[in-house]
VEXDREN-2710 file (C-alpha; in Angstrom, 1 decimal):
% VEXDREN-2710
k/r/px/py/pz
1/UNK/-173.0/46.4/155.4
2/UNK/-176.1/48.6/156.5
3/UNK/-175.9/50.5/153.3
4/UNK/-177.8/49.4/150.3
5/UNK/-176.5/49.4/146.7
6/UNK/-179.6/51.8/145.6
7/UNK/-178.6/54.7/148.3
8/UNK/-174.8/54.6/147.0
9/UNK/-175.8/54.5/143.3
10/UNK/-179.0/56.6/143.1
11/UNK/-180.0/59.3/145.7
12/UNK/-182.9/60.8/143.9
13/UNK/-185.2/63.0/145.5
14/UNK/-188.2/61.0/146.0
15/UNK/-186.8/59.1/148.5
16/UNK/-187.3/60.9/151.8
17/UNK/-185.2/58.2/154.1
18/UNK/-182.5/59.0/152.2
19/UNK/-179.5/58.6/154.6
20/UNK/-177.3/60.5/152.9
21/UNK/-175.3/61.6/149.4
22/UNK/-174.5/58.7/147.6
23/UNK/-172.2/58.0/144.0
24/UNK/-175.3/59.7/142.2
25/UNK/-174.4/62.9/143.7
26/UNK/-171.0/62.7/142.2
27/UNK/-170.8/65.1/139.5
28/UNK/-170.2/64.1/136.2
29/UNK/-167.3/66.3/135.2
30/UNK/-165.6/64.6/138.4
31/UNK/-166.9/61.0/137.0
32/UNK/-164.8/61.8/134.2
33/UNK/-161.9/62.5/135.6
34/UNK/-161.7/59.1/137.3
35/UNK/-162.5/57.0/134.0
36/UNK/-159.4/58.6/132.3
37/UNK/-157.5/56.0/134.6
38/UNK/-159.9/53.2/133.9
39/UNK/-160.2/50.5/130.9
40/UNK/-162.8/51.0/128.4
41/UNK/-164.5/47.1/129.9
42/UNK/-164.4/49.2/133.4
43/UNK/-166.2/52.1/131.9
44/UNK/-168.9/49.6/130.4
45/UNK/-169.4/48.2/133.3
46/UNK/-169.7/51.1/135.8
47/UNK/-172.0/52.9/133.5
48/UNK/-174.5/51.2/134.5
49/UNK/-174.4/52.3/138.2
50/UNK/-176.9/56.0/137.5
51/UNK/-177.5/58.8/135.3
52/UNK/-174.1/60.3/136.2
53/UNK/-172.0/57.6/135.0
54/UNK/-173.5/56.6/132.3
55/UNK/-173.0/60.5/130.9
56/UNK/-170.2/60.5/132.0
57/UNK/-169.2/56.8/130.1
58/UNK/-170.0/58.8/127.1
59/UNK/-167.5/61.9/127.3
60/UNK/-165.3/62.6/124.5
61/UNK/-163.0/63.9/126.3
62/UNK/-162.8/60.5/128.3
63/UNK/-162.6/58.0/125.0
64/UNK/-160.0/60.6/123.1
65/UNK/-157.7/59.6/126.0
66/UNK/-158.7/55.6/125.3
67/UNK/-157.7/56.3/121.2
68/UNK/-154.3/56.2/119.5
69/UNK/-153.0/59.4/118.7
70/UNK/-152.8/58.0/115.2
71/UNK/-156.3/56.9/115.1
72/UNK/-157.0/59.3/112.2
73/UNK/-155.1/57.2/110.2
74/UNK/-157.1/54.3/110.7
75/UNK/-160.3/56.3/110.1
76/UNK/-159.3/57.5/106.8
77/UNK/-159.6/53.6/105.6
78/UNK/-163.5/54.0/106.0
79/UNK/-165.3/56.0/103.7
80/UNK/-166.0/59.5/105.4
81/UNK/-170.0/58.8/105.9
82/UNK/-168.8/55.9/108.3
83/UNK/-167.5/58.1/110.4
84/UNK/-168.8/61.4/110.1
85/UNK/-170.3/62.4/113.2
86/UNK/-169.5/60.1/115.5
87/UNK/-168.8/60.0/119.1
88/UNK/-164.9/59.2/120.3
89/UNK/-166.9/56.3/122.1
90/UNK/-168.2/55.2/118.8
91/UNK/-165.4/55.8/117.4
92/UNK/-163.7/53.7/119.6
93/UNK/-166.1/50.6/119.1
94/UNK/-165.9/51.3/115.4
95/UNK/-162.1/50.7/115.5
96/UNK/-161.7/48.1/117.9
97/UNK/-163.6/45.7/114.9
98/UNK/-161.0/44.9/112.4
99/UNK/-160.2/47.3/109.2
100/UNK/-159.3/46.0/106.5
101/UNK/-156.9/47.7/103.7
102/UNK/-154.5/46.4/100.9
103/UNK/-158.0/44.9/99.4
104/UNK/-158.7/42.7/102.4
105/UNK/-155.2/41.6/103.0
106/UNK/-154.2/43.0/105.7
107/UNK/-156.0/44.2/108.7
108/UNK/-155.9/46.8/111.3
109/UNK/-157.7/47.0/115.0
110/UNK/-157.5/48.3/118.5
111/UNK/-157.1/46.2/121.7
112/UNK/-160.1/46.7/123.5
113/UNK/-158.4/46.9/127.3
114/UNK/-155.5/49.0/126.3
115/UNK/-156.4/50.8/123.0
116/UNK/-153.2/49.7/121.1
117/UNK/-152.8/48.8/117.2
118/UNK/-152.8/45.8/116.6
119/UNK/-152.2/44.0/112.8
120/UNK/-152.6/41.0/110.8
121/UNK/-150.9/40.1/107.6
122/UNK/-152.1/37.7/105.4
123/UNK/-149.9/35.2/103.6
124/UNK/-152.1/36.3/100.2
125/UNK/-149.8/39.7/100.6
126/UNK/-146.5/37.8/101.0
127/UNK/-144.0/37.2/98.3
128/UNK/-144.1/33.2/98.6
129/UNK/-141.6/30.9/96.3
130/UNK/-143.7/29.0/94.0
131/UNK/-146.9/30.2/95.3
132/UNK/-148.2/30.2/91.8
133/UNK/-147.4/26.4/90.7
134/UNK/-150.3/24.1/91.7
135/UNK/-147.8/21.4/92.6
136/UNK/-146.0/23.0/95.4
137/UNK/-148.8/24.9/97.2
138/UNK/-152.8/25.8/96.9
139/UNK/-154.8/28.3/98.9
140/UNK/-157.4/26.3/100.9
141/UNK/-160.3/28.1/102.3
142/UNK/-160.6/27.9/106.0
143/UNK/-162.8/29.3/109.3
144/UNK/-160.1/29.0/111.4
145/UNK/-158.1/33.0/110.2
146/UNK/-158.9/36.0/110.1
147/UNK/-158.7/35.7/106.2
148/UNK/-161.0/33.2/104.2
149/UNK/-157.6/31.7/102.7
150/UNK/-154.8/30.4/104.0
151/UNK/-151.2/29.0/102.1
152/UNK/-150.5/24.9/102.1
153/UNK/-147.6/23.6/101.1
154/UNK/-147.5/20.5/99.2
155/UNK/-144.0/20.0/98.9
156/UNK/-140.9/22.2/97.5
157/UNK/-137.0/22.0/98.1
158/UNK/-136.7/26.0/98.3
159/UNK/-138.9/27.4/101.0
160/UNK/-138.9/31.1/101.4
161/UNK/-141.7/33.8/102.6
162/UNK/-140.8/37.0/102.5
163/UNK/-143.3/40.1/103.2
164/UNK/-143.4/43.8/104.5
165/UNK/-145.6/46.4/106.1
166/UNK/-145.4/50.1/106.1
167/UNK/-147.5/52.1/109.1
168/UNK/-147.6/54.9/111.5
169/UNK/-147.4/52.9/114.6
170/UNK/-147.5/55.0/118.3
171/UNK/-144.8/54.7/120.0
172/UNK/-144.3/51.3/122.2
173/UNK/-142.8/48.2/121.7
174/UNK/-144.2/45.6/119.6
175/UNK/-143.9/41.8/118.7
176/UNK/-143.9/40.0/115.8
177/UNK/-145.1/36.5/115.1
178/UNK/-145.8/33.8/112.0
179/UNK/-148.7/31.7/112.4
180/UNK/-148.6/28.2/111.2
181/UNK/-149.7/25.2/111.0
182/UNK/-148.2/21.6/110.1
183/UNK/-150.7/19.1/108.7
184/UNK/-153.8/19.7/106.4
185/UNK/-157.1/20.4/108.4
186/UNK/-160.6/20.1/106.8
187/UNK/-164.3/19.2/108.5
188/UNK/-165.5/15.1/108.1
189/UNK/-169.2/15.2/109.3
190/UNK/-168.9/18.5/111.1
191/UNK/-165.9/17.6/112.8
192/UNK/-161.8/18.8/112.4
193/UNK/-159.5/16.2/111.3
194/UNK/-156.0/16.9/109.9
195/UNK/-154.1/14.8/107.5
196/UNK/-150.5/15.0/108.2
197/UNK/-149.4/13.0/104.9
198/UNK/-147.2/15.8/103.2
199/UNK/-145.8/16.6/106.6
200/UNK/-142.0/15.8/105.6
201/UNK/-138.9/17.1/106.0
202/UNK/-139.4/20.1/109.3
203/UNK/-137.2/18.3/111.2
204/UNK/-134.0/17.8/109.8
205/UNK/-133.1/21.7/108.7
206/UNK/-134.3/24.5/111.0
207/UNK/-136.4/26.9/109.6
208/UNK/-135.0/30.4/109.8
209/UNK/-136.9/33.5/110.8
210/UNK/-135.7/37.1/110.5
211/UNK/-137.1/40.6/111.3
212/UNK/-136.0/44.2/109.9
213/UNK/-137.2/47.7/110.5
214/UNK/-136.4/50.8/108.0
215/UNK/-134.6/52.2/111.1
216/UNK/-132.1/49.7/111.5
217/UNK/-133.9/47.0/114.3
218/UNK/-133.1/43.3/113.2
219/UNK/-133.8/40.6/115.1
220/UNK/-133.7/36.6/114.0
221/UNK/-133.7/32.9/115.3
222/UNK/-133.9/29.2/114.0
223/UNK/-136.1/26.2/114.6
224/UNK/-137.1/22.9/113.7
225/UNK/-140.7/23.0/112.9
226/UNK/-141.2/19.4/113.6
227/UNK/-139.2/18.4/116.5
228/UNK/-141.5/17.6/119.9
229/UNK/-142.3/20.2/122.1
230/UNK/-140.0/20.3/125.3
231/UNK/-142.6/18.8/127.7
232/UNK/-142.4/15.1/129.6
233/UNK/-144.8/13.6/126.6
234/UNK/-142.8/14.7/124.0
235/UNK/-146.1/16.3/122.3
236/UNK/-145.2/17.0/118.8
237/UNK/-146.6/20.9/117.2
238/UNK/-149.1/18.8/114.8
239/UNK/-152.2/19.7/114.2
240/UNK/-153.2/22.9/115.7
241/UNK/-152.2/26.5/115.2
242/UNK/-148.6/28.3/116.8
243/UNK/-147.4/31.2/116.9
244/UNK/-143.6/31.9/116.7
245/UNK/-142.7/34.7/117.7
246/UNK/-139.7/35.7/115.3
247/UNK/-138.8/39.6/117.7
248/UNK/-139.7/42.5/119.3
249/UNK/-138.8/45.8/117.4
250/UNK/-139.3/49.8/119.3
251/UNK/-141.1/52.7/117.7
252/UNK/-139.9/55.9/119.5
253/UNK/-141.2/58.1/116.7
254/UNK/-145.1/58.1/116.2
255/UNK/-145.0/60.6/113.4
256/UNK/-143.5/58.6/110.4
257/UNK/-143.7/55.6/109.1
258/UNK/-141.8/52.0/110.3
259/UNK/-141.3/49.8/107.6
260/UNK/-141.8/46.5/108.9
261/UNK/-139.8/43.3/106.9
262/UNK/-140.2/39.7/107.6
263/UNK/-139.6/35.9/106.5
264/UNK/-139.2/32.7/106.9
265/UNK/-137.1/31.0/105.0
266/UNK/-135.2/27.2/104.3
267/UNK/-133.4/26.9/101.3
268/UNK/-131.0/23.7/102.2
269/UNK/-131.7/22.1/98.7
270/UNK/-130.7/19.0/100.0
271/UNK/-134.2/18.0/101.0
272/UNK/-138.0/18.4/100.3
273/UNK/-140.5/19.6/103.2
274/UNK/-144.0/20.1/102.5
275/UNK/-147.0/19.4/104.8
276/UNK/-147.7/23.0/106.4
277/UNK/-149.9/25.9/106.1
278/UNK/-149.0/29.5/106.5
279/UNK/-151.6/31.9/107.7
280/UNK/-150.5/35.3/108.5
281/UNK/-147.9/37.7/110.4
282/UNK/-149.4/39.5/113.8
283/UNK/-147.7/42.6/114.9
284/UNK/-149.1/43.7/118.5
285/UNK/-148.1/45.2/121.3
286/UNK/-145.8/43.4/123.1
287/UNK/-147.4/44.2/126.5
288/UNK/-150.5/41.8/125.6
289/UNK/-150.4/38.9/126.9
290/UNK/-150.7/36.4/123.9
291/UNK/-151.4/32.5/124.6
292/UNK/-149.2/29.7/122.2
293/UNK/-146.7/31.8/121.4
294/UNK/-143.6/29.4/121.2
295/UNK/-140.4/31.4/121.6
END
């Protein structure tokens, strides 16, 4: 290349064979301009080149470009000493960690590429048909949520979860998912093993999801929870966490609120089903690519 990494990145003037300006001649103001186009991982990364960049990696003026226009809103979930005096860029890393709110139940965060909301719901804040009655369902504690509990299901002939979510979202278009799990999982000697014997009745009734927003957005679809995946082993969704994605739904107005509603629901009397664990609702952006999301 004839051009060594240290005369582009650093052209400080103790070195007399200096061929020539190099990226530490760039001024920072000029820096800053082009990391208004970049990701905040890309920022990370080049700040680390000189002096210049790494001032410039630090601009407020480049991470209030990288923040939600709503981000206030998040902010005010902290108390105000969290937050006082802070840098956007710390503000930034501060809010890309997940907030809680609703006394833990639900939580808030920002994508750390693209900056947008993202949310978690926990089943503990969702009205759930005898969620109080030991012999349908029990809360089982778990490392595998965001939330120490999650919902299992036992067994029950009426099956319905029903929940909601008020926020100031930006403006974008954003999916919504359920995120379940059929069988029972626990840890046997520091290993995962799942016991699938209340697993009954997903497969003969779908289950029916639906989505509403206070502005009028519905979306909905049906599906057998238990049927085998459409693949040439005929895998069946046992055992490890999916995501269905029940819609997408459009915020073009970044200054109110969207009330968000959701369920799942199957209430053909005819039949138990029991065997499955509900964990929580996602809402995210729907431009993030999300992987086992079954649609």
């Amino acid at each position: 290349m004839g051009v060594s990494l240290s005369n582009l990145t650093d052209n400080g003037g103790n070195n007399i064979c200096s061929i020539g300006p190099g990226l530490g001649d760039i001024p920072e103001n000029c820096v800053a301009c082009v990391f208004l186009h970049l990701t905040p991982p890309e920022i990370c990364n080049l700040a680390r080149l000189n002096r210049s960049f790494r001032g410039a990696s630090s601009s407020d003026s480049v991470w209030v470009s990288k923040l939600p226009p709503n981000y206030q809103d998040l902010l005010d979930k902290f108390p105000p000493h969290r937050y006082q005096n802070l840098s956007k860029k710390d503000i930034f890393a501060l809010l890309s960690r997940p907030v809680p709110f609703e006394d833990g139940t639900k939580e808030v965060w920002l994508d750390r590429v693209t900056g947008g909301i993202c949310m978690c719901i926990s089943a503990k804040a969702m009205l759930i048909t005898g969620i109080e009655d030991r012999r349908y369902w029990n809360w089982i504690p778990t490392e595998e949520s965001r939330f120490p509990v999650v919902a299992y299901l036992h067994q029950i002939w009426w099956f319905e979860v029903d929940g909601s979510v008020k926020f100031r979202f930006p403006a974008g278009v954003y999916t919504l998912s359920f995120r379940l799990h059929l069988g029972k999982f626990s840890k046997r000697l520091g290993r995962r093993v799942c016991n699938f014997e209340h697993v009954h009745g997903w497969d003969i009734k779908p289950v029916r999801f639906d989505l509403s927003t206070s502005d009028g957005q519905q979306a909905s679809w049906e599906l057998c929870l238990d049927e085998p995946e459409n693949d040439a082993v005929g895998n069946y969704r046992r055992g490890c966490w999916i995501e269905y994605q029940v819609g997408d739904f459009i915020v073009t107005n970044s200054d109110t609120e969207t009330e968000i509603r959701f369920s799942m629901k199957q209430i053909d009397c005819t039949h138990s089903k029991g065997g499955l664990c509900v964990d929580s609702v996602s809402i995210i952006p729907s431009n993030l690519k999300k992987k086992a999301v079954l649609k």
